[in-house]
Backbone as a ProteinNet text record, in pm:
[ID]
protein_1_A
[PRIMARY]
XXXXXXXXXXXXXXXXXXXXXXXXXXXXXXXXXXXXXXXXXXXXXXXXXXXXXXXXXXXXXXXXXXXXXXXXXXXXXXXXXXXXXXXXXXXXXXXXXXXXXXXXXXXXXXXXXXXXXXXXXXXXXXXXXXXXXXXXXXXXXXXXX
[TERTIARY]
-7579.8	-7465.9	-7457.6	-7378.9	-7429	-7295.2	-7280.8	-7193.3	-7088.2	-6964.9	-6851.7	-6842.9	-6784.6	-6699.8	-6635.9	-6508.6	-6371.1	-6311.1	-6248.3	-6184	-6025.1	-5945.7	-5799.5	-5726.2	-5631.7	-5565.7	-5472	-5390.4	-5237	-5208.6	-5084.7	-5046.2	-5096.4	-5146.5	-5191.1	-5365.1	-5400.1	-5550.2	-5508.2	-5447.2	-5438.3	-5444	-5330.7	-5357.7	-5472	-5572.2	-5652.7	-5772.4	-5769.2	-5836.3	-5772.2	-5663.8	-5545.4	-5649.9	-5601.5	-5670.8	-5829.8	-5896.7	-6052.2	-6075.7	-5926.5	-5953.1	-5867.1	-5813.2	-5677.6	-5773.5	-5748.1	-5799.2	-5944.1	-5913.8	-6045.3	-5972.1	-6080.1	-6061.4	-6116.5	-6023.7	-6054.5	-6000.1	-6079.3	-6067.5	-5976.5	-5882.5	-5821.5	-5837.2	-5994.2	-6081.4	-6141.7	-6123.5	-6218	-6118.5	-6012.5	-5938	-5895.7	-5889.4	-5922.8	-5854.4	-5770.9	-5678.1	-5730.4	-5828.3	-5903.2	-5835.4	-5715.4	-5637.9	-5726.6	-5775.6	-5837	-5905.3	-5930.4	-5975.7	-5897.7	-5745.1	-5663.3	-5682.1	-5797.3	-5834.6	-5803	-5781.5	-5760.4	-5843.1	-5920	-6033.9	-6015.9	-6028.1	-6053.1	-6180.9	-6287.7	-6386.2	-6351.8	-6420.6	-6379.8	-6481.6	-6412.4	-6511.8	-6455.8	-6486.3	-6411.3	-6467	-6350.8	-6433	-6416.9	-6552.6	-6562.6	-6519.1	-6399.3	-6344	-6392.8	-6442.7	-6515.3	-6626.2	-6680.3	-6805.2	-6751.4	-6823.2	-6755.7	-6840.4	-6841.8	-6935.1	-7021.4	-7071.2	-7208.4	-7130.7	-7200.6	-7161	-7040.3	-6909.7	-6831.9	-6853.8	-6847.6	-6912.6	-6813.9	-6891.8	-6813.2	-6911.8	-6837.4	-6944	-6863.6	-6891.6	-6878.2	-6871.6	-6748.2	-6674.6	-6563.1	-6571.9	-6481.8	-6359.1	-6204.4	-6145.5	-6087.1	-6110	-6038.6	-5942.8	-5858.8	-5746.9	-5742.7	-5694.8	-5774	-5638.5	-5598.6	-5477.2	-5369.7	-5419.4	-5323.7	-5224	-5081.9	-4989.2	-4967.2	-4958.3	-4916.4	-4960.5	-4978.4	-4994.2	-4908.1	-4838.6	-4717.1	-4772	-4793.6	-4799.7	-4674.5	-4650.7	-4561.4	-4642.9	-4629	-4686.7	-4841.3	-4850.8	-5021.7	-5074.8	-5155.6	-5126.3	-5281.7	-5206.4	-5335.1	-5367.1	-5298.9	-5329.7	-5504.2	-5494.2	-5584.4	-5716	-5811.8	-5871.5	-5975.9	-5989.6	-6047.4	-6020.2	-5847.1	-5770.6	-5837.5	-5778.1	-5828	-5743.8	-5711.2	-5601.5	-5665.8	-5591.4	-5657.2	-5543.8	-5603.7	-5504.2	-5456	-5313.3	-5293.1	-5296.3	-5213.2	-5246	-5194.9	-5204.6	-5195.1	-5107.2	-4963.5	-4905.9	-4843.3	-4838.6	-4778.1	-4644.7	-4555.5	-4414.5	-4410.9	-4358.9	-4344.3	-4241.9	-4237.8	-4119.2	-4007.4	-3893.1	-3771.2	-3732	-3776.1	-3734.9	-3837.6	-3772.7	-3881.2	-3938.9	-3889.5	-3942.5	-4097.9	-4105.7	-4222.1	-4336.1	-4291.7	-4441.7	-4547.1	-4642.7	-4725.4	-4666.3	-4618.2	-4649.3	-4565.5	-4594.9	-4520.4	-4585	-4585.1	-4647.2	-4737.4	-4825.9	-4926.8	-4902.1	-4816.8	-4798.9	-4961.5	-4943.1	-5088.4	-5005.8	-5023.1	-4957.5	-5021.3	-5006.8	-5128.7	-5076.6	-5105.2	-5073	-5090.4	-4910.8	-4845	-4753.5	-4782.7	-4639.5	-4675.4	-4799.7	-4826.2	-4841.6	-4795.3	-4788.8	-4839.8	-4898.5	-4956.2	-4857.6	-4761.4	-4730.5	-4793.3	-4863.9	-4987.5	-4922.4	-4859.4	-4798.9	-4915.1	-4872.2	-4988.9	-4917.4	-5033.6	-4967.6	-4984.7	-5088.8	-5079.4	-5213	-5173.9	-5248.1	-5445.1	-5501.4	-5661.8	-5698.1	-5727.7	-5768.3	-5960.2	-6049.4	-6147	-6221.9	-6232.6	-6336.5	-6455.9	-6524.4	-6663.8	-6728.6	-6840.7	-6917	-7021.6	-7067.9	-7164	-7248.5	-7259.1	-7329.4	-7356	-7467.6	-7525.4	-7455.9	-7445.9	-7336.1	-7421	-7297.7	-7333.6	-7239.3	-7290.7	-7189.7	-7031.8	-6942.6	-6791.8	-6754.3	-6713.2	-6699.7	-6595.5	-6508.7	-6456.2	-6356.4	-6321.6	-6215.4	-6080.9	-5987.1	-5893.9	-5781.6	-5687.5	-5584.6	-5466.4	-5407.7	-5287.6	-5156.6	-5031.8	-4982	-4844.7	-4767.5	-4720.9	-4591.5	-4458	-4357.9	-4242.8
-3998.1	-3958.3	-3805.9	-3726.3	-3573.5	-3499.2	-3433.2	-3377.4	-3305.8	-3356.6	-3306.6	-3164.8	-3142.8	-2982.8	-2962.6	-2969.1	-2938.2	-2832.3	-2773.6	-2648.2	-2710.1	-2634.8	-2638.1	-2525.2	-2524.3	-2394.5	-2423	-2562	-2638.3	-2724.9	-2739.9	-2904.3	-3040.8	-3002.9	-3148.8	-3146.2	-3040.8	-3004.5	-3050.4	-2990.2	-3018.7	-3082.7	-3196.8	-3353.9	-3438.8	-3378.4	-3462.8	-3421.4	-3265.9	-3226.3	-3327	-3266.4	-3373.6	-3523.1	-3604.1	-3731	-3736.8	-3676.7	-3625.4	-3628.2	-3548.3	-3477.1	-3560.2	-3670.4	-3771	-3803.1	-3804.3	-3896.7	-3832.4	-3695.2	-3613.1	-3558.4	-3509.5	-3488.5	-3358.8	-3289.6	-3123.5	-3031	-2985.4	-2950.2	-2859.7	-2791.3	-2671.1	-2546.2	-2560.2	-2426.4	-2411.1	-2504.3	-2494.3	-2447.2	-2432.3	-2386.3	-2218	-2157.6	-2021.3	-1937.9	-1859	-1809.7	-1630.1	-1588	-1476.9	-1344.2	-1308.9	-1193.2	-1122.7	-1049.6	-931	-952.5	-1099.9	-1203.1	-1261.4	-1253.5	-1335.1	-1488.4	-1551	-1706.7	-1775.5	-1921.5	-1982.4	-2091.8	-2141	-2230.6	-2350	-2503.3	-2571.5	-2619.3	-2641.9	-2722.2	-2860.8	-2977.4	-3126.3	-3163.2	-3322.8	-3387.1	-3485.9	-3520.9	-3540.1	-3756.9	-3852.2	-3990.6	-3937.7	-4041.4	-4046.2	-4178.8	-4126.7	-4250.6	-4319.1	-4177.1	-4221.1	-4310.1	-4325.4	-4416.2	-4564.5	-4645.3	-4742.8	-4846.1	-5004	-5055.8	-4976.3	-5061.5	-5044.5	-4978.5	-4884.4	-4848.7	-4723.5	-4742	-4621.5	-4496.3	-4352.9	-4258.4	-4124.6	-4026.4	-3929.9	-3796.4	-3700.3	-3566	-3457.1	-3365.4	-3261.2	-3141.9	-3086.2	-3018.4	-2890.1	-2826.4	-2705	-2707.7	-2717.4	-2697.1	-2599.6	-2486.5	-2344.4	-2290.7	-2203.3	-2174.4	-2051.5	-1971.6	-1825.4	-1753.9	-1655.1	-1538.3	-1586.4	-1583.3	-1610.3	-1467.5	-1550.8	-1418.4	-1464	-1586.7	-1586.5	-1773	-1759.5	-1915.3	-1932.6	-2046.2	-2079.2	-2209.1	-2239.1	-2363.8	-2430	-2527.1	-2635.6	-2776.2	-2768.4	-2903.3	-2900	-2780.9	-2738.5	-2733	-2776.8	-2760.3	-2628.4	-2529.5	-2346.2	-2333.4	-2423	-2338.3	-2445.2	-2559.9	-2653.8	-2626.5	-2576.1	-2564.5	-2663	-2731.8	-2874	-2998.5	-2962.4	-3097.2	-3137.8	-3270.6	-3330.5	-3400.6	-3338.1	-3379.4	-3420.7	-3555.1	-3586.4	-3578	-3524.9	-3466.1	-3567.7	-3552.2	-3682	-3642.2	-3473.1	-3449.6	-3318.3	-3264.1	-3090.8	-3125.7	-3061.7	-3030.3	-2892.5	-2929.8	-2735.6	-2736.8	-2653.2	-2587.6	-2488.5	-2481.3	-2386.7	-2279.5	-2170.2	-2075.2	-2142	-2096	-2151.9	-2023.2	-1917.4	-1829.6	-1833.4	-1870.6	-1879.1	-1765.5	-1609	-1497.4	-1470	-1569.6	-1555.3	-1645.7	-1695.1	-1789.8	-1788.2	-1765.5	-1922.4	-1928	-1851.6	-1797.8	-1965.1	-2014.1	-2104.3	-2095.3	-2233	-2303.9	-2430	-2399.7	-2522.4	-2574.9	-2685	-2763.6	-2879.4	-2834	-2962.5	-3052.7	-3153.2	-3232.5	-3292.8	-3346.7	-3430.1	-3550.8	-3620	-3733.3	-3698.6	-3754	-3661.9	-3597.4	-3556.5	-3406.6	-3273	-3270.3	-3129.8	-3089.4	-2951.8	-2918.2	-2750.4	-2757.4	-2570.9	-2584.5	-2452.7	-2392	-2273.8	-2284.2	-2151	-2141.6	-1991.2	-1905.6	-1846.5	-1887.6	-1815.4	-1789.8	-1682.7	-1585.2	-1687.6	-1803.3	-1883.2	-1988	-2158.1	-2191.3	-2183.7	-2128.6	-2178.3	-2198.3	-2294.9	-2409.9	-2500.3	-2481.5	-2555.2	-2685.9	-2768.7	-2863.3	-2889.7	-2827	-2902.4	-2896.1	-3041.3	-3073.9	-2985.5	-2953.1	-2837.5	-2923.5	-3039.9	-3106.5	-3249.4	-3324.8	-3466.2	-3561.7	-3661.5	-3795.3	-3840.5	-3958	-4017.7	-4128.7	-4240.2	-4336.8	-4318.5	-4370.2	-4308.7	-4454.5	-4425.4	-4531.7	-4655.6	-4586.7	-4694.5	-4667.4	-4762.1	-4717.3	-4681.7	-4579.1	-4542.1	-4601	-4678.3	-4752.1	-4702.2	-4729.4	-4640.9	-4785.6	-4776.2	-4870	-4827.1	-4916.1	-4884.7	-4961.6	-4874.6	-5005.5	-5012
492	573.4	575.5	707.7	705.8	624.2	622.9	503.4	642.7	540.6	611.5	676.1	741.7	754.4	807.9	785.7	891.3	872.3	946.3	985.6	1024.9	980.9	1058.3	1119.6	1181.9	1230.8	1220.6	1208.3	1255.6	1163.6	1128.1	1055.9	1101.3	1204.6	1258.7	1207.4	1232.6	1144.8	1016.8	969.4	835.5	766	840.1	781.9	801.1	879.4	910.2	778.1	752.5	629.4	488.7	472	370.5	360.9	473.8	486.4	401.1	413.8	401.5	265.6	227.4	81.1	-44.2	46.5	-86.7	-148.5	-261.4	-401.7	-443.5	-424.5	-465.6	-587.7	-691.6	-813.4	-851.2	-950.9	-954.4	-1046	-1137.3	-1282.8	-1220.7	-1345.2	-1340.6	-1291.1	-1413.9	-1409.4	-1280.3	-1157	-1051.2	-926.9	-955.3	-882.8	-877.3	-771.7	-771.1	-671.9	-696.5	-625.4	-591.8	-484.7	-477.2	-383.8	-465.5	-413.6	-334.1	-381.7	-234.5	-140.5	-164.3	-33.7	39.9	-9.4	43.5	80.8	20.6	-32	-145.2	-131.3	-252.8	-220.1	-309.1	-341.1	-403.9	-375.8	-533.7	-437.9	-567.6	-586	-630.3	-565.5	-612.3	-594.2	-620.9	-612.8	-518.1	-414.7	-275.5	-249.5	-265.4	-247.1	-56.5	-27.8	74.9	139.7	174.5	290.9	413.2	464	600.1	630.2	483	487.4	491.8	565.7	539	534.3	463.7	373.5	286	198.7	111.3	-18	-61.5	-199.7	-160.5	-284.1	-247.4	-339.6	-248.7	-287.7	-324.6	-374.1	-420.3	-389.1	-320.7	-292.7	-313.5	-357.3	-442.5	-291	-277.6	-196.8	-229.6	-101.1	-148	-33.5	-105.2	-4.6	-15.5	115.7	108.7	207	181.6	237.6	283.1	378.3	383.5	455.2	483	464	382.3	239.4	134.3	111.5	107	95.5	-101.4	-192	-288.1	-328	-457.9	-507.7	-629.4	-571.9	-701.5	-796.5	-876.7	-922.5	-1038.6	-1067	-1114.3	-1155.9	-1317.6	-1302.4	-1354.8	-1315.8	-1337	-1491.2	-1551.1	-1660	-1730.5	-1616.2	-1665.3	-1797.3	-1895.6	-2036.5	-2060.9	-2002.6	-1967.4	-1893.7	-1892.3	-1764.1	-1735.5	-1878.4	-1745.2	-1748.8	-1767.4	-1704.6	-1574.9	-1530.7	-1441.7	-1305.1	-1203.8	-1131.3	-1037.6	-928.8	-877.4	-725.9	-622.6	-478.2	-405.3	-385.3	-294.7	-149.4	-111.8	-17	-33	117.8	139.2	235.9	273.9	372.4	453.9	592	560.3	580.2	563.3	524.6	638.6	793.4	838.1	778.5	823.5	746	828.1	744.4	812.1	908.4	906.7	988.8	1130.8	1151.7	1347.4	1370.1	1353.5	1355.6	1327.1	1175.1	1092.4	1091	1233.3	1299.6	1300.8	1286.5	1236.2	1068.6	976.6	861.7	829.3	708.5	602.2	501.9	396.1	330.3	307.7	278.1	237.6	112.8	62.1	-41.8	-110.1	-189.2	-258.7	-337.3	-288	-433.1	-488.2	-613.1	-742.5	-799.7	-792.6	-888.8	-1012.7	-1080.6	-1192.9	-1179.7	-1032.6	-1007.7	-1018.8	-1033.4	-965.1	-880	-848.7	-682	-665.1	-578.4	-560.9	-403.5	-441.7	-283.6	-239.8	-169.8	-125.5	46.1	9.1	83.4	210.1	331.8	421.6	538	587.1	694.4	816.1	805.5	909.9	820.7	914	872.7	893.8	777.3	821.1	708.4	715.8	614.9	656.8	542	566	470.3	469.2	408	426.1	328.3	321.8	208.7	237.7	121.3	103.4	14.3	-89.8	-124.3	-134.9	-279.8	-221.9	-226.2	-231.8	-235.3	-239.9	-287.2	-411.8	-491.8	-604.7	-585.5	-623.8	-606.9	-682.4	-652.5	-744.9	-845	-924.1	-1015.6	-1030.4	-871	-841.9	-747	-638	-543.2	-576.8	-524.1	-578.8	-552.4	-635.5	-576.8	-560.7	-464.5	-469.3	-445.6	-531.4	-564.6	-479.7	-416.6	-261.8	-379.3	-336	-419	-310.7
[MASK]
+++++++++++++++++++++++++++++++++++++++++++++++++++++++++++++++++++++++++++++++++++++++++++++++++++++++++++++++++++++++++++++++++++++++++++++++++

């Protein structure tokens, strides 16, 4: 199968990256917040949804974020760096001031309750896989109440 790569510009991009990227998994230490780049990075390990029958898989991906104004985290556990969180999704936060358009927030959230709010001047956001597939050790369930 050919290896992902999506690009976003919009919340509606976004979610479709989000979608791509639920139930991907991603050390502490792999997450990377690159001030004078104004980027923030995590490396994962991304299940692949899109495949469908045969064996379920896991490919090793970077999802990045680019005119970073600030990264907050909650929940995160930094003193850790290769805890293990696994993404449920990314959303964006327009600003509440209409003035400051495109500008909001991109929320990550984790199963557990961790959450990165990554402050941007607008959204551009990309996914893609870096790395081969390997089968994943098992489908991820998500329990609906």
């Amino acid at each position: 199968m050919d290896r992902l790569k999506l690009f976003a510009l919009d919340a509606e991009d976004l979610a479709i990256l989000s979608a791509h990227a639920q139930d991907a998994v991603v050390r502490v230490e792999d997450m990377r917040w690159l001030a004078g780049e104004r980027r923030f990075l995590m490396v994962m390990n991304r299940f692949v949804w899109e495949k469908r029958g045969g064996i379920d898989e896991r490919r090793r991906s970077v999802f990045s974020f680019d005119r970073v104004e600030s990264v907050k985290a909650a929940g995160i556990p930094r003193h850790a760096p290769g805890a293990v969180l696994s993404l449920l999704a990314a959303t964006f936060e327009p600003s509440p001031v209409e003035a400051e358009a495109p500008a909001g927030t991109i929320v990550a959230r984790f199963a557990g309750g961790g959450t990165l709010r990554i402050a941007v001047e607008c959204v551009e956001a990309r996914l893609a896989d870096v790395g081969g597939a390997w089968a994943a050790r098992g489908r991820p369930i998500h329990d609906i109440d």
